[in-house]
C-alpha positions in Angstrom: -22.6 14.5 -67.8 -22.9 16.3 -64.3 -24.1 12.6 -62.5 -21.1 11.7 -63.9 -18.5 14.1 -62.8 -20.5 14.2 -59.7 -20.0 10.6 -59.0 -16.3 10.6 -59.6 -15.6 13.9 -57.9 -18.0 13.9 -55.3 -17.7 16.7 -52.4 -14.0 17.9 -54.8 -17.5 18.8 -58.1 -16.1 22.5 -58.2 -11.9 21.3 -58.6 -13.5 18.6 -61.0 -15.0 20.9 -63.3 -12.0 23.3 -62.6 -9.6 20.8 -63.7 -11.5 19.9 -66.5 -12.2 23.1 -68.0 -8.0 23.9 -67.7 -7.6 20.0 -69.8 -9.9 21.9 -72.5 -8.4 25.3 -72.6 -4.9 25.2 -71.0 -3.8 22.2 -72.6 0.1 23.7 -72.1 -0.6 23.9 -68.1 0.8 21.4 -65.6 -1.7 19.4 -63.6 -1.9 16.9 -60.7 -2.1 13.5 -61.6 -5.4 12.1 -60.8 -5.8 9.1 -59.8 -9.6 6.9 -59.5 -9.1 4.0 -57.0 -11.8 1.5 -56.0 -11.4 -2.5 -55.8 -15.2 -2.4 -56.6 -16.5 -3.2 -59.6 -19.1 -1.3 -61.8 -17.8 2.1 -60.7 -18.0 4.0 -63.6 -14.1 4.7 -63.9 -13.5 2.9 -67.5 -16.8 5.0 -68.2 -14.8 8.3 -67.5 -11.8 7.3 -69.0 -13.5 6.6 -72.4 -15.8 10.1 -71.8 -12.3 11.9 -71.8 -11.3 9.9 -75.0 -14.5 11.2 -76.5 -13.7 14.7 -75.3 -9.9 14.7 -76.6 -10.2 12.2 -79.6 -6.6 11.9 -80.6 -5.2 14.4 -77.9 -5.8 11.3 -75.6 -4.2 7.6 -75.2 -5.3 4.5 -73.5 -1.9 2.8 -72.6 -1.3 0.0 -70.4 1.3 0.0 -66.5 3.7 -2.1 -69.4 3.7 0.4 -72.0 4.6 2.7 -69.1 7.7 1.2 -68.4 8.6 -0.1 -72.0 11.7 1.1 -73.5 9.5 2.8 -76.4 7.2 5.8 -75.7 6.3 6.7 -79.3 2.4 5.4 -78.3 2.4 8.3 -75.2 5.1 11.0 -76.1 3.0 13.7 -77.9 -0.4 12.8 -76.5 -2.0 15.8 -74.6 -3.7 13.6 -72.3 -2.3 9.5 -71.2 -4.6 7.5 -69.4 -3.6 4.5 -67.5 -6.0 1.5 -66.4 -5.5 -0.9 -64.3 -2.2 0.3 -62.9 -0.6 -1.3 -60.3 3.2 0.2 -59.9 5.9 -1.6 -57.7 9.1 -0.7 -59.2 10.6 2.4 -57.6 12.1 3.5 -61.0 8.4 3.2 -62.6 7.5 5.2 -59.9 10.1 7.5 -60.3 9.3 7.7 -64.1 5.4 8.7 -63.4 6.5 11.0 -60.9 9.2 12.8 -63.8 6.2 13.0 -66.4 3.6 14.5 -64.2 6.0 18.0 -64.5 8.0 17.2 -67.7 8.8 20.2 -70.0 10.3 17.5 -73.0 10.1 14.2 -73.3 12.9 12.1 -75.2 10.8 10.3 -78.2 11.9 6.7 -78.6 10.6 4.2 -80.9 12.0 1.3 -83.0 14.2 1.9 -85.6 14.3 5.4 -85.4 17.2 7.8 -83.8 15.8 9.6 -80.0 14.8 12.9 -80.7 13.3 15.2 -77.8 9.7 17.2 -78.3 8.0 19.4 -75.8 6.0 17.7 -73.5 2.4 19.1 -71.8 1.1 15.3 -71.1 -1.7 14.9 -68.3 -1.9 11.7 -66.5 -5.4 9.7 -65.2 -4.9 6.7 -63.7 -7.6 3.8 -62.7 -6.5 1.0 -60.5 -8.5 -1.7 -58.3 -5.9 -1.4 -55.7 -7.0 1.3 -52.8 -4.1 1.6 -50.4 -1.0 -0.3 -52.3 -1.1 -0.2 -56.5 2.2 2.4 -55.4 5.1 4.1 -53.3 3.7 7.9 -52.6 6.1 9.9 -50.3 5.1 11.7 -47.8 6.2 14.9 -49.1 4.5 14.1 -52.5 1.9 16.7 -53.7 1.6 15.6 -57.5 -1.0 13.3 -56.6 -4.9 13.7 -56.5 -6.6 10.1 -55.4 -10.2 10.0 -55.3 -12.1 6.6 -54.2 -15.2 5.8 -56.5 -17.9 4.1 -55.3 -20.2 1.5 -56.9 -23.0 3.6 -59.0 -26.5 3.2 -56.9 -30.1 2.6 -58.3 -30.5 1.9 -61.8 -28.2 1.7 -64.2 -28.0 3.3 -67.6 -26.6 1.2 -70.1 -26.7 3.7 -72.8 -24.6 6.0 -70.7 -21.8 6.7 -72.6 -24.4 7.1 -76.0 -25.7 10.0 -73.8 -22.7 11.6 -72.6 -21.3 11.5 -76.6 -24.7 13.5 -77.4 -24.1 16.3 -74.7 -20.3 16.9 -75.4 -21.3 20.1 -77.5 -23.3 21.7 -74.6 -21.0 20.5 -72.1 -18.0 22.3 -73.7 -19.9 25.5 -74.1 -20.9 25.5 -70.6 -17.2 25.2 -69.0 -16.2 27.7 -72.0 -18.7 30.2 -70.4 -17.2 29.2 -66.1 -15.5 32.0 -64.9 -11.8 32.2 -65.3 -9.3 30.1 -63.3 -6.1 31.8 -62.0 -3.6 29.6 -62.3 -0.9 31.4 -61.2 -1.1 30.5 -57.3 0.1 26.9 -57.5 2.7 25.3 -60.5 -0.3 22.5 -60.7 -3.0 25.1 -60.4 -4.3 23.6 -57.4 -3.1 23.8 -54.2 -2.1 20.5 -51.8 -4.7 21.1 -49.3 -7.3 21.3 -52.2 -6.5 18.4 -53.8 -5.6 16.4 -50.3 -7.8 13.7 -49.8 -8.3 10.9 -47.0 -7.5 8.6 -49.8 -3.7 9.9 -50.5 -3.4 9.9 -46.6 -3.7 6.1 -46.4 -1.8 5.3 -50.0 1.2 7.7 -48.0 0.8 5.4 -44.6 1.1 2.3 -47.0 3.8 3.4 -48.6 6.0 3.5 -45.5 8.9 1.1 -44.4 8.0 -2.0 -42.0 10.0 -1.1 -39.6 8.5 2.5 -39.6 4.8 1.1 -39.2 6.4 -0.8 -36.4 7.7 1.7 -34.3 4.7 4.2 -34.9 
């Protein structure tokens, strides 16, 4: 469990457990949106995404980018946790949409057949995409987004990895139970921009801007 977070956190393993231990015990508290990029293969990011589903059980969702901009959010709307694989996201208004959930306080339930009703909302998004630089528009005022670029996994591989991880959970929980407190109290996402800045969301904010911009810079 620690190679793991290890390898997707890398030099941010402090913020990672951090961030994990408030997705356990804060599950009310607003977080960044983290995002795992690397057009790789073999990375370990589906790994982590269905470590998390172990973790959460039914307090988590798999969804896909359509589901994301269907009509009908039934699947997502009172999960505690809505991961996202394979994302690439090129309509401003689906942008716009991702941006609104990351600090939503209610969502408006819609499904088929059924009147819209609104329910509080405490959803955390993780997305995985193989697109590095371009998978969407980030401003360059944004500071909802945490980007972290996984690399391939070196040496040997364990192909009964996620077997493993499944028979730690109990251990693992106790140990971020016992961490120290977090005071969450000095930023509305806990973590402040310059912790969670990363050369990564530097060059997805450089992609993002106009031609013309790029041009004259």
């Amino acid at each position: 469990t620690v190679k793991l977070i290890r390898h997707i956190f890398g030099d941010q393993e402090e913020i990672g457990f951090k961030y994990l231990k408030i997705l356990y015990e804060n599950p009310k508290q607003i977080l960044p949106v983290l995002i795992l990029v690397s057009s790789e293969r073999e990375t370990g990011k589906t790994t982590f995404l269905n470590w998390i589903y172990m973790l959460f059980g039914e307090n988590s969702v798999l969804i896909s980018p359509q589901e994301l901009t269907s009509n009908f959010n039934s699947g997502y709307a009172t999960k505690n946790i809505v991961m996202i694989d394979e994302t690439v996201i090129e309509k401003s208004t689906s942008v716009e949409k991702l941006k609104s959930l990351a600090t939503a306080k209610t969502i408006s339930v819609s499904q088929k057949f059924v009147a819209q009703y609104s329910v509080p909302f405490f959803g955390k998004l993780i997305i995985c995409t193989n697109k590095e630089k371009d998978f969407m528009r980030i401003d360059e005022e944004e500071i909802r987004f945490w980007i972290r670029k996984i690399k391939v996994i070196e040496g040997e591989q364990n192909t009964n990895i996620e077997y493993d991880l499944y028979e730690e959970i109990p251990k693992f929980l106790k140990y971020i139970s016992q961490m120290p407190h977090i005071d969450i109290t000095r930023s509305r996402m806990v973590f402040t921009k310059d912790e969670i800045k990363t050369h990564e969301l530097s060059e997805v904010k450089d992609e993002s801007k106009s031609g013309l911009r790029k041009e004259i810079e």
